[in-house]
C-alpha positions as CSV (number, residue, x, y, z in Angstrom):
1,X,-17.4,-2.9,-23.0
2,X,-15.1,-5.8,-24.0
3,X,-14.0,-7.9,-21.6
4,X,-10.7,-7.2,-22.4
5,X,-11.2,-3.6,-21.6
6,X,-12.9,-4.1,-18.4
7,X,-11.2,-3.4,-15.1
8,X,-10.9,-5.8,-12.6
9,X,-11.0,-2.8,-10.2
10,X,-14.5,-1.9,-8.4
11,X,-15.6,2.1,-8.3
12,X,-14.7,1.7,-4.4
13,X,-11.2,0.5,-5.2
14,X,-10.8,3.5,-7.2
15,X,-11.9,5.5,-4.6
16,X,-9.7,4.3,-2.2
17,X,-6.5,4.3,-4.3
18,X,-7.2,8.0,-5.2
19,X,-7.6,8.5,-0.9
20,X,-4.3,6.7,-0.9
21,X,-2.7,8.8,-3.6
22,X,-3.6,12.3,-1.4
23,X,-1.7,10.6,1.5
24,X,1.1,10.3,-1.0
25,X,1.0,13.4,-2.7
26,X,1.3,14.7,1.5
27,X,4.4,12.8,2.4
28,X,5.8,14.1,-0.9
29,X,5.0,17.8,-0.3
30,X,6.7,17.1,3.1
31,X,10.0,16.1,2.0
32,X,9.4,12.0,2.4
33,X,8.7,9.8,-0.8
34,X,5.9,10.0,-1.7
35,X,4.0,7.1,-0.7
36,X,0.8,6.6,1.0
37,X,-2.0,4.2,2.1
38,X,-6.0,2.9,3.6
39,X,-6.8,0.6,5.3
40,X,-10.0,-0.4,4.8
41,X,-12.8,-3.2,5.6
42,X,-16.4,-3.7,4.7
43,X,-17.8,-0.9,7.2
44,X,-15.3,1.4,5.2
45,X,-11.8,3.4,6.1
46,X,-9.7,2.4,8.9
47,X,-7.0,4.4,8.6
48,X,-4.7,6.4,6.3
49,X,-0.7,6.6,6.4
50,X,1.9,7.9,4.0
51,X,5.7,7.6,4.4
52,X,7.5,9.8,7.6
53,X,10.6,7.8,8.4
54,X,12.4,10.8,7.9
55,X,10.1,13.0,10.0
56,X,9.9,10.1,13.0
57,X,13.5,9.3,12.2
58,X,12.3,5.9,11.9
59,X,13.2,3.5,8.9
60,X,10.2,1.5,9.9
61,X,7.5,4.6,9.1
62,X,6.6,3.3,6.2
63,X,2.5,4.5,4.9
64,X,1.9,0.5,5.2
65,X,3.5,0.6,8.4
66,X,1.4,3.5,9.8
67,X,-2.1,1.9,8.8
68,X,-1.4,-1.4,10.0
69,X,-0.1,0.3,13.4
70,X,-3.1,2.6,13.5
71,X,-5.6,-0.2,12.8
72,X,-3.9,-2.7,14.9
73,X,-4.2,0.0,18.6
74,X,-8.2,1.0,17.4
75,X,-9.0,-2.3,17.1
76,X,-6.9,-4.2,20.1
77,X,-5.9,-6.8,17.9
78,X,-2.8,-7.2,15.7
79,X,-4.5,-9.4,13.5
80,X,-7.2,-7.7,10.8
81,X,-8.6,-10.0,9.1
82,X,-11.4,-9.3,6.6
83,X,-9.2,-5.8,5.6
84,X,-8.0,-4.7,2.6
85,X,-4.7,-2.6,2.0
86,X,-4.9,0.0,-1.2
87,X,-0.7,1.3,-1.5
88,X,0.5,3.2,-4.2
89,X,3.9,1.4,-4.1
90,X,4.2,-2.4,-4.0
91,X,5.1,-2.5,-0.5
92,X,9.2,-3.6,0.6
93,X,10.1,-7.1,2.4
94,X,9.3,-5.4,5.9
95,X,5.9,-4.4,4.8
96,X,4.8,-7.3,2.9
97,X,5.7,-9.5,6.0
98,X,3.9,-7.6,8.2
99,X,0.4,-7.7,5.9
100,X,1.1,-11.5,6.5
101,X,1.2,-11.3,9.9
102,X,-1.7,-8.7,10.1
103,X,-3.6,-11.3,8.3
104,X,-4.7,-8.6,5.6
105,X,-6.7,-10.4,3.3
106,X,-6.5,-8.2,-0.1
107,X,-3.6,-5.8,-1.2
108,X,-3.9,-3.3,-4.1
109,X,-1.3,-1.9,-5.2
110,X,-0.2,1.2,-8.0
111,X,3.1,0.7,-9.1
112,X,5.8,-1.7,-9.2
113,X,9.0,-0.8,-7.1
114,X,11.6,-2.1,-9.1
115,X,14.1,-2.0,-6.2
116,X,12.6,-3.0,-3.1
117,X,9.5,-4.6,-4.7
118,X,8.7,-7.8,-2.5
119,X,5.2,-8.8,-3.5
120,X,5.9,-9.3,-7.3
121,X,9.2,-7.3,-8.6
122,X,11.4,-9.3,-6.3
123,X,9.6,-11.8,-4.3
124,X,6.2,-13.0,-4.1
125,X,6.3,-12.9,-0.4
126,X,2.8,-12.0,0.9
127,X,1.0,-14.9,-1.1
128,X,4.1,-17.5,-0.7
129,X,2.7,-21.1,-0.5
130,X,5.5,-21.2,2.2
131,X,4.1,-19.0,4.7
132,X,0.6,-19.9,6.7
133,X,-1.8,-16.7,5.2
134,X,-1.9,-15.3,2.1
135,X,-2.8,-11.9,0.9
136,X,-4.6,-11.6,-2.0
137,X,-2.4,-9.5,-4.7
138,X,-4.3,-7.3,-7.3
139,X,-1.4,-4.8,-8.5
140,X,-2.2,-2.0,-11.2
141,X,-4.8,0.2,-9.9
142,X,-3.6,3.7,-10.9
143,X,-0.7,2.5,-11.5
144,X,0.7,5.7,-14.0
145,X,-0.3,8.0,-11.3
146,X,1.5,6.7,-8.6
147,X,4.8,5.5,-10.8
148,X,4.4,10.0,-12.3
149,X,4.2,11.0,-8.5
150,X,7.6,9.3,-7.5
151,X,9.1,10.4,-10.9
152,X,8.5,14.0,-10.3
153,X,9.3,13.9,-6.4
154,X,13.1,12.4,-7.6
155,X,13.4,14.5,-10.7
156,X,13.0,17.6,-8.1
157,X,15.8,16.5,-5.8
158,X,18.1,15.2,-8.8
Protein backbone atom coordinates (compact mmCIF):
# COMPACT_ATOMS: atom_id res chain seq x y z
CA UNK A 1 0.00 0.00 0.00
CA UNK A 2 1.06 3.56 -1.04
CA UNK A 3 1.70 5.86 1.37
CA UNK A 4 -0.64 7.99 0.07
CA UNK A 5 -3.35 5.49 0.59
CA UNK A 6 -2.44 4.63 4.02
CA UNK A 7 -4.54 5.72 7.00
CA UNK A 8 -3.21 7.53 9.67
CA UNK A 9 -5.92 5.69 11.75
CA UNK A 10 -4.91 2.47 13.85
CA UNK A 11 -7.40 -0.75 13.74
CA UNK A 12 -8.26 0.42 17.47
CA UNK A 13 -9.21 3.81 16.36
CA UNK A 14 -11.51 2.20 13.99
CA UNK A 15 -12.86 0.27 16.51
CA UNK A 16 -13.62 2.85 18.78
CA UNK A 17 -15.17 5.39 16.21
CA UNK A 18 -17.54 2.46 15.01
CA UNK A 19 -18.46 2.12 19.25
CA UNK A 20 -18.92 5.79 19.06
CA UNK A 21 -21.10 5.71 15.93
CA UNK A 22 -23.68 2.95 17.88
CA UNK A 23 -23.91 5.62 20.66
CA UNK A 24 -24.94 7.99 17.81
CA UNK A 25 -27.05 5.94 15.85
CA UNK A 26 -28.89 5.55 19.82
CA UNK A 27 -29.41 9.20 20.46
CA UNK A 28 -30.74 9.37 16.86
CA UNK A 29 -33.26 6.57 17.24
CA UNK A 30 -34.32 8.54 20.42
CA UNK A 31 -35.28 11.67 18.99
CA UNK A 32 -31.75 13.71 19.83
CA UNK A 33 -29.00 14.32 16.97
CA UNK A 34 -27.44 11.92 16.49
CA UNK A 35 -24.13 12.22 18.08
CA UNK A 36 -22.13 10.08 20.18
CA UNK A 37 -18.79 9.26 21.87
CA UNK A 38 -15.68 6.99 24.03
CA UNK A 39 -13.65 7.84 26.06
CA UNK A 40 -10.85 5.79 26.10
CA UNK A 41 -7.19 5.34 27.58
CA UNK A 42 -4.43 2.73 27.27
CA UNK A 43 -6.26 0.05 29.61
CA UNK A 44 -9.29 0.54 27.09
CA UNK A 45 -13.06 2.22 27.29
CA UNK A 46 -13.98 4.61 29.88
CA UNK A 47 -17.05 5.58 29.03
CA UNK A 48 -19.60 6.10 26.22
CA UNK A 49 -22.13 9.11 25.68
CA UNK A 50 -24.37 10.26 22.90
CA UNK A 51 -26.33 13.51 22.74
CA UNK A 52 -29.73 13.78 25.43
CA UNK A 53 -30.06 17.53 26.00
CA UNK A 54 -33.36 17.08 24.96
CA UNK A 55 -34.15 14.07 27.17
CA UNK A 56 -32.22 15.83 30.38
CA UNK A 57 -33.55 19.12 29.20
CA UNK A 58 -30.15 20.12 29.39
CA UNK A 59 -28.28 22.14 26.63
CA UNK A 60 -25.11 21.05 28.13
CA UNK A 61 -25.87 17.01 27.47
CA UNK A 62 -23.80 16.89 24.87
CA UNK A 63 -22.07 12.83 24.02
CA UNK A 64 -18.65 14.83 24.74
CA UNK A 65 -20.23 16.15 27.73
CA UNK A 66 -21.50 12.77 29.06
CA UNK A 67 -18.04 10.96 28.74
CA UNK A 68 -16.02 13.57 30.19
CA UNK A 69 -18.60 13.75 33.17
CA UNK A 70 -18.73 9.93 33.49
CA UNK A 71 -14.94 9.66 33.34
CA UNK A 72 -14.28 12.54 35.49
CA UNK A 73 -16.81 10.89 38.87
CA UNK A 74 -15.09 7.12 38.17
CA UNK A 75 -11.89 8.40 38.30
CA UNK A 76 -12.19 11.31 41.15
CA UNK A 77 -10.33 13.65 39.08
CA UNK A 78 -11.48 16.23 36.59
CA UNK A 79 -8.40 16.13 34.85
CA UNK A 80 -7.76 12.80 32.38
CA UNK A 81 -4.76 12.98 31.14
CA UNK A 82 -3.28 10.23 28.96
CA UNK A 83 -7.19 9.77 27.39
CA UNK A 84 -8.27 9.89 24.14
CA UNK A 85 -11.81 11.18 22.88
CA UNK A 86 -13.20 9.35 19.47
CA UNK A 87 -16.70 11.91 18.42
CA UNK A 88 -18.44 11.58 15.42
CA UNK A 89 -18.99 15.36 15.28
CA UNK A 90 -16.22 17.90 15.71
CA UNK A 91 -17.23 18.82 19.03
CA UNK A 92 -18.97 22.88 19.63
CA UNK A 93 -17.00 25.75 21.62
CA UNK A 94 -18.50 24.29 25.01
CA UNK A 95 -17.10 20.93 24.32
CA UNK A 96 -13.78 21.73 22.90
CA UNK A 97 -13.09 23.94 26.03
CA UNK A 98 -13.89 21.47 28.33
CA UNK A 99 -11.37 18.62 26.50
CA UNK A 100 -8.87 21.43 27.34
CA UNK A 101 -9.66 21.64 30.74
CA UNK A 102 -10.05 17.70 31.06
CA UNK A 103 -6.57 17.66 29.75
CA UNK A 104 -7.61 15.07 27.04
CA UNK A 105 -4.64 14.41 25.19
CA UNK A 106 -5.95 13.12 21.57
CA UNK A 107 -9.33 13.89 19.93
CA UNK A 108 -10.69 11.99 16.84
CA UNK A 109 -13.19 13.19 15.22
CA UNK A 110 -15.85 12.00 12.03
CA UNK A 111 -17.19 14.88 10.48
CA UNK A 112 -16.94 18.51 10.32
CA UNK A 113 -19.79 20.67 11.85
CA UNK A 114 -19.97 23.42 9.57
CA UNK A 115 -22.00 25.49 12.12
CA UNK A 116 -20.79 24.99 15.48
CA UNK A 117 -17.49 23.43 14.48
CA UNK A 118 -14.83 24.87 17.06
CA UNK A 119 -11.81 22.53 16.70
CA UNK A 120 -11.26 23.26 12.92
CA UNK A 121 -14.53 24.60 10.99
CA UNK A 122 -14.60 27.66 13.12
CA UNK A 123 -11.93 27.87 15.60
CA UNK A 124 -8.99 25.84 16.36
CA UNK A 125 -9.76 26.13 20.04
CA UNK A 126 -8.59 22.82 21.63
CA UNK A 127 -4.90 22.99 20.22
CA UNK A 128 -4.77 27.09 20.46
CA UNK A 129 -1.09 28.13 21.20
CA UNK A 130 -3.10 30.63 23.47
CA UNK A 131 -4.36 28.26 25.91
CA UNK A 132 -1.96 26.14 28.50
CA UNK A 133 -2.85 22.27 26.99
CA UNK A 134 -3.41 21.10 23.84
CA UNK A 135 -5.37 18.35 22.39
CA UNK A 136 -4.11 16.53 19.77
CA UNK A 137 -6.60 16.93 16.64
CA UNK A 138 -6.83 13.91 14.14
CA UNK A 139 -10.28 14.66 12.28
CA UNK A 140 -11.60 12.24 9.49
CA UNK A 141 -12.00 8.84 10.87
CA UNK A 142 -15.34 7.66 9.40
CA UNK A 143 -16.04 10.66 8.51
CA UNK A 144 -18.94 9.77 5.51
CA UNK A 145 -20.62 7.68 8.04
CA UNK A 146 -21.05 10.04 10.66
CA UNK A 147 -21.69 13.26 8.18
CA UNK A 148 -24.85 10.16 6.21
CA UNK A 149 -26.15 9.61 9.97
CA UNK A 150 -26.85 13.39 10.63
CA UNK A 151 -28.08 13.75 6.96
CA UNK A 152 -30.69 11.09 7.24
CA UNK A 153 -31.75 12.04 10.98
CA UNK A 154 -32.62 15.88 9.47
CA UNK A 155 -33.93 14.71 6.18
CA UNK A 156 -36.58 12.64 8.42
CA UNK A 157 -37.72 15.68 10.45
CA UNK A 158 -37.60 18.15 7.26
Amino acid sequence: MSAALSSPFSDTDQRYMRLALEAAAAAGESGEVPVGAVLVNAAGVLAVGRNEPIRLNDPSAHAEMAVLREAAAKSRNYRLPGTTLYVTLEPCVMCAGALVIARIERLVFAARDLRFGAVRTKFQLADSPLLNHRVRVEEGLLASEAAELIARFFEVRR
